[in-house]
C-alpha positions as CSV (number, residue, x, y, z in Angstrom):
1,X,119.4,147.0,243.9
2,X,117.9,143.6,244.2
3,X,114.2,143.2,244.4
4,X,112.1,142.1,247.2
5,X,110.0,139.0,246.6
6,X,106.7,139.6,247.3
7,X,103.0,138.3,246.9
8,X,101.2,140.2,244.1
9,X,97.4,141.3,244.9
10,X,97.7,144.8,243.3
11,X,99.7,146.6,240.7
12,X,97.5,149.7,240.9
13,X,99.9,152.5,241.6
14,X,103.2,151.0,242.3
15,X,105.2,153.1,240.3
16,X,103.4,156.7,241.4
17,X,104.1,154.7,245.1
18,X,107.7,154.0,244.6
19,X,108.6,157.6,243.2
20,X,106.4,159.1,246.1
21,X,108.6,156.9,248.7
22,X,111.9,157.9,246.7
23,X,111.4,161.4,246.9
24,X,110.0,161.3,250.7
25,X,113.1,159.7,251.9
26,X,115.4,161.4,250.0
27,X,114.1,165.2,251.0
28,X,114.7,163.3,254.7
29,X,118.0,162.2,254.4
30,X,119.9,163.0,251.2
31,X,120.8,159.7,250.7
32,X,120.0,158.1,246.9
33,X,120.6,154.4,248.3
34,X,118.3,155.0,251.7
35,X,116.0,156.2,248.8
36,X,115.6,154.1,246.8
37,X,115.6,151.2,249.7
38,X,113.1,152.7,251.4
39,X,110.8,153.1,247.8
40,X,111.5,149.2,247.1
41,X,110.1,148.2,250.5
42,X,107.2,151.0,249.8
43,X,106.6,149.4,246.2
44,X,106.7,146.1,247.8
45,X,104.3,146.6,250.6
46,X,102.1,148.4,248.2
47,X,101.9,145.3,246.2
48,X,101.5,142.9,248.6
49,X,97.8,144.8,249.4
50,X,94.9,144.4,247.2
51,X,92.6,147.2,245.4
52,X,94.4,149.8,244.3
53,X,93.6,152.9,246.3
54,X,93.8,150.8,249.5
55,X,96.7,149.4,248.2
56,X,98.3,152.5,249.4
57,X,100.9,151.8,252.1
58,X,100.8,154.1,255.2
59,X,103.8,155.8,256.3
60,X,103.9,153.3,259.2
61,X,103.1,150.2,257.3
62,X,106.3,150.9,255.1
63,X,108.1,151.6,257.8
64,X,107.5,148.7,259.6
65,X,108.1,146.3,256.4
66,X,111.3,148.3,255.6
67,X,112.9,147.6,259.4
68,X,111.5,144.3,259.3
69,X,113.4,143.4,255.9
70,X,115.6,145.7,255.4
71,X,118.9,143.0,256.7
72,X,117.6,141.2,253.6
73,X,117.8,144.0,251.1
């Protein structure tokens, strides 16, 4: 799965982030690829934010960013 090229302000919690998103969409829909989609767009919005506890993406921010982008990953 290709990456999605973002800005960097924060690497705070991008991994905890990711594996948070992975596991929420997967419990959702059973699918491993929606997963781990849905995680890179959540890893990706996360980083885009600075700080690192506000670098926390809401549920709708990743949202959002995922339908927005997710054509181009």
């Amino acid at each position: 799965m290709p990456a999605i090229e973002t800005v960097i302000e924060s690497r705070g919690s991008v991994g905890t982030i990711f594996n948070c998103a992975l596991l929420h969409k997967f419990l959702e829909t059973r699918d491993i690829t929606a997963a781990a989609t849905f995680a890179n767009a959540a890893a990706a919005t996360s980083l885009a934010k600075p700080g690192d506890f506000t670098a926390i993406p809401t549920l709708d921010e990743v949202s959002a960013f995922y339908s927005k982008y997710s054509s181009d990953i």
